[in-house]
C-alpha positions in Angstrom: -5.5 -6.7 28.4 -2.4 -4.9 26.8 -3.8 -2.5 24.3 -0.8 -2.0 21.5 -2.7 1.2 19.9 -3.3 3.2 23.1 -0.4 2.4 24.5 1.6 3.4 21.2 -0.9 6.8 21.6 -0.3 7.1 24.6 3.9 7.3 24.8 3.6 9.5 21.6 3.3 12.8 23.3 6.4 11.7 25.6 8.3 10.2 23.0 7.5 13.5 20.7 9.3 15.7 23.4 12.7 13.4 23.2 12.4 13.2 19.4 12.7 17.4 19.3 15.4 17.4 22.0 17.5 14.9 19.3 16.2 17.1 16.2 17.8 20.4 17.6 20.9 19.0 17.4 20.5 17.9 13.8 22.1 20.1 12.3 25.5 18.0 13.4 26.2 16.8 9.8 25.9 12.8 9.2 29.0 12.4 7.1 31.3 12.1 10.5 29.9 9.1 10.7 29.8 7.9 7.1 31.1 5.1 5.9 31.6 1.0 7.2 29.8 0.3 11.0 33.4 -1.3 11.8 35.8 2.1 10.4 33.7 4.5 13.2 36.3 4.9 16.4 34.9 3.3 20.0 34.3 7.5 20.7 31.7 7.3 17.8 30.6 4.6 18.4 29.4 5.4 22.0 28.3 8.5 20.7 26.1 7.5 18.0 25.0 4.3 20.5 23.7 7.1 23.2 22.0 9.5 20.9 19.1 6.3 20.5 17.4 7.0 23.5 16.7 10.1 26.0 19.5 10.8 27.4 18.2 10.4 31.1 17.8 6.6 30.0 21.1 6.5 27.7 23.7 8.3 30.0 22.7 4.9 32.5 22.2 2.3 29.8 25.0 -0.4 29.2 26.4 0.2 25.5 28.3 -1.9 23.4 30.1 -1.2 19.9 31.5 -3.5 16.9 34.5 -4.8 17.2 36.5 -7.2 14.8 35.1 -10.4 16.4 31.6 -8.9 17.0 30.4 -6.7 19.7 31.9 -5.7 23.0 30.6 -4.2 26.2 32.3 -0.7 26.0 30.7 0.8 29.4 28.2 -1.4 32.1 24.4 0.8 32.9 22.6 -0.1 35.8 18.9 0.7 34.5 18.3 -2.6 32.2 18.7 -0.8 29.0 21.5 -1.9 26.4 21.8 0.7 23.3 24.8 -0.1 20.2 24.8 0.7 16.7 23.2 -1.9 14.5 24.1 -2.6 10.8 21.2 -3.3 8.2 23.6 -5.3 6.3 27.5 -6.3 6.5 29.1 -3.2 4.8 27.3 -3.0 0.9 23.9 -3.6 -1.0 24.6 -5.6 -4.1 28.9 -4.4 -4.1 27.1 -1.3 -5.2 29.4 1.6 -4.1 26.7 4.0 -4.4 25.4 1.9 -1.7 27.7 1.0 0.7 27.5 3.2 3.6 24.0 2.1 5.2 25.7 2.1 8.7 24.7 3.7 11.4 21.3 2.5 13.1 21.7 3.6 16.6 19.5 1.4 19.0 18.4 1.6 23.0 16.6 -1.5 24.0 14.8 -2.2 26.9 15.4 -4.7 30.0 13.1 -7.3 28.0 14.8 -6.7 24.7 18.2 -6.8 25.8 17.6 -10.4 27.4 15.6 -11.7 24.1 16.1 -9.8 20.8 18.9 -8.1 21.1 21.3 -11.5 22.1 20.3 -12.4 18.5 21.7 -9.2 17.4 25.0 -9.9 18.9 25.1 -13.9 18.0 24.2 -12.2 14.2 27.5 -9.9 14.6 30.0 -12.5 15.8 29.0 -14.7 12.8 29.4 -11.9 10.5 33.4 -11.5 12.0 33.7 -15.1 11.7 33.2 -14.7 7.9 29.6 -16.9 7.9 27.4 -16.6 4.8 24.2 -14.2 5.3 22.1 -17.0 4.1 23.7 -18.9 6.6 23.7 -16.5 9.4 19.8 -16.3 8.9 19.8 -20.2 9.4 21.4 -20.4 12.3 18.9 -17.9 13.7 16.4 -19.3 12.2 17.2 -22.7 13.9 17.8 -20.7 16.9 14.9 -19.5 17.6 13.2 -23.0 16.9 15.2 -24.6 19.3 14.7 -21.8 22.1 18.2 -20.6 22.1 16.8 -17.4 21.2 13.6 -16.2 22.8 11.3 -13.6 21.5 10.2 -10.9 23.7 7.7 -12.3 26.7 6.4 -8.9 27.4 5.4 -5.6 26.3 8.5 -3.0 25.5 10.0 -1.1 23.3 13.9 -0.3 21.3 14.3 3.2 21.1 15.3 4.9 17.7 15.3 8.4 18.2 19.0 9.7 16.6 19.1 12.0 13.7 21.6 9.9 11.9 20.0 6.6 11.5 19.9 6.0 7.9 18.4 2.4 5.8 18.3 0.4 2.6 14.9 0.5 1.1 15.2 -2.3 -1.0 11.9 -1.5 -3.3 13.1 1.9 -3.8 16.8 0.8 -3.9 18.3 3.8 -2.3 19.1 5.0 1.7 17.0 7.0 3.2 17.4 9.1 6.2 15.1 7.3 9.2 12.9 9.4 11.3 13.3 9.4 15.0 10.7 6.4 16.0 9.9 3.8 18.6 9.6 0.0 18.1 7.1 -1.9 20.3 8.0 -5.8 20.8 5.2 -7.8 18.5 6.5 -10.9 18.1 4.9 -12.5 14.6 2.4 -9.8 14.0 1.7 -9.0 10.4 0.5 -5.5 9.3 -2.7 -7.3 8.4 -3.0 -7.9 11.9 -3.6 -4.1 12.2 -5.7 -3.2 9.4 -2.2 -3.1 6.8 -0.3 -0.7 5.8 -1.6 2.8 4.7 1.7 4.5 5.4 3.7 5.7 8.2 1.6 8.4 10.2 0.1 5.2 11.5 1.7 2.1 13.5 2.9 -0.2 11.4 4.8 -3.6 11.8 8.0 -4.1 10.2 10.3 -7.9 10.3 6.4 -9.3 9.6 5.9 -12.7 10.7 8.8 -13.2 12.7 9.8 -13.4 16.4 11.5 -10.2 16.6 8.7 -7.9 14.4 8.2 -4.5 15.6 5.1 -2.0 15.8 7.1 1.1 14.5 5.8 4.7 16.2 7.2 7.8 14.3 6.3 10.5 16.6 6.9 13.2 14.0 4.6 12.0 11.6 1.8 10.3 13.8 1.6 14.0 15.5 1.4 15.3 12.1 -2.1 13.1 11.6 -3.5 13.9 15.1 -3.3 17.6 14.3 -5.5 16.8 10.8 -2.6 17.6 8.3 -2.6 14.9 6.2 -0.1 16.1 3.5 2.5 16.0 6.5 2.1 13.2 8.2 2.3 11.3 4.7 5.1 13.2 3.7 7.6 10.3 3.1 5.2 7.4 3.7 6.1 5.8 0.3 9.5 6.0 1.1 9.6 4.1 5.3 7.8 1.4 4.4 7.8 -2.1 6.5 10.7 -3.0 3.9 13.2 -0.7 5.6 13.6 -3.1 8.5 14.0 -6.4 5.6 
């Protein structure tokens, strides 16, 4: 039987070794690629799109970037893996200037998630170009899913998150926050109840709760942080990425 917690345990340590090959390259400043998903060039794009994931899975991954009628396929892979930039929302929280550069969320998903989750992902973006409604876009996913136009994931496997530069809305806090490098494991309607709830984010922890596409989030960083017993570190931040990031 597939064993989430030891598995998640288990592709720490690897993951943990990727996430510091990212971090010593951090000190590349963000604000190149501030501002709107849609103003970054296709070069950006591509660059920001590859930095998700290791780049022994990245430099043969398929990648795709936003274009004015949703996303396009900017270069074919040929190992199953599919990493773009995601948006949390369409360009601003609440037309609140302060807030409207919540772009970039780089993202590398697997064989599994590229044929399930991530085609919602790109059906979501060519409604956005077509000028559809957020509360309407949701519907049509919604309805999506139910009909089985949309599948969630059928197996184990994971999107991988590792940039520097992914940044999200935190609605409870109402402010960005820079993102950790992390791993998402498919877990398709699982709850945080489901794994004993939240306590913060130096544990696994399920963000999009409930739904087909949920996630178990690993942060390397921080889980490492608990497994060596320093408990101020690995909560360092824990009130801050909490399963609303990914709302």
């Amino acid at each position: 039987m597939f064993d989430v917690h030891k598995t998640a345990l288990a592709i720490t340590v690897v993951v943990l070794a990727a996430t510091m090959e990212k971090s010593s390259n951090a000190a590349e400043s963000s604000e190149q690629f501030a501002g709107p998903l849609t103003a970054l060039s296709t070069d950006q794009q591509i660059q920001l799109a590859m930095d998700a994931a290791p780049s022994h899975i990245s430099e043969h991954a398929t990648v795709y970037v936003l274009g004015p009628k949703g996303y396009v396929k900017a270069q074919s892979g040929t190992n199953g893996f599919s990493c773009l930039v995601e948006r949390q929302y369409l360009e601003t929280v609440d037309n609140d200037p302060e807030l409207k550069y919540v772009a970039p969320q780089p993202h590398c998903y697997d064989a599994e998630g590229t044929a399930t989750t991530l085609q919602a992902r790109l059906y979501r973006e060519e409604l956005r170009a077509a000028g559809t409604p957020e509360e309407e876009i949701q519907r049509k996913l919604d309805d999506g899913y139910k009909a089985g136009i949309f599948k969630a994931p059928r197996k184990p496997g994971l999107v991988y998150m590792l940039s520097t530069h992914t940044r999200a809305y935190v609605p409870r806090l109402k402010k960005i926050i820079q993102v950790p490098p992390h791993v998402m494991f498919y877990a398709p309607y699982a709850t945080n109840k489901d794994f004993g709830g939240f306590v913060g984010d130096h544990v696994p922890y399920v963000i999009l709760e409930g739904q087909p596409d949920a996630y178990i989030i690993v942060i390397p960083s921080r889980m490492s942080a608990a497994l060596q017993q320093a408990p101020s570190a690995a909560n360092n931040g824990a009130q801050e990425h909490s399963p609303e990031v990914g709302k």
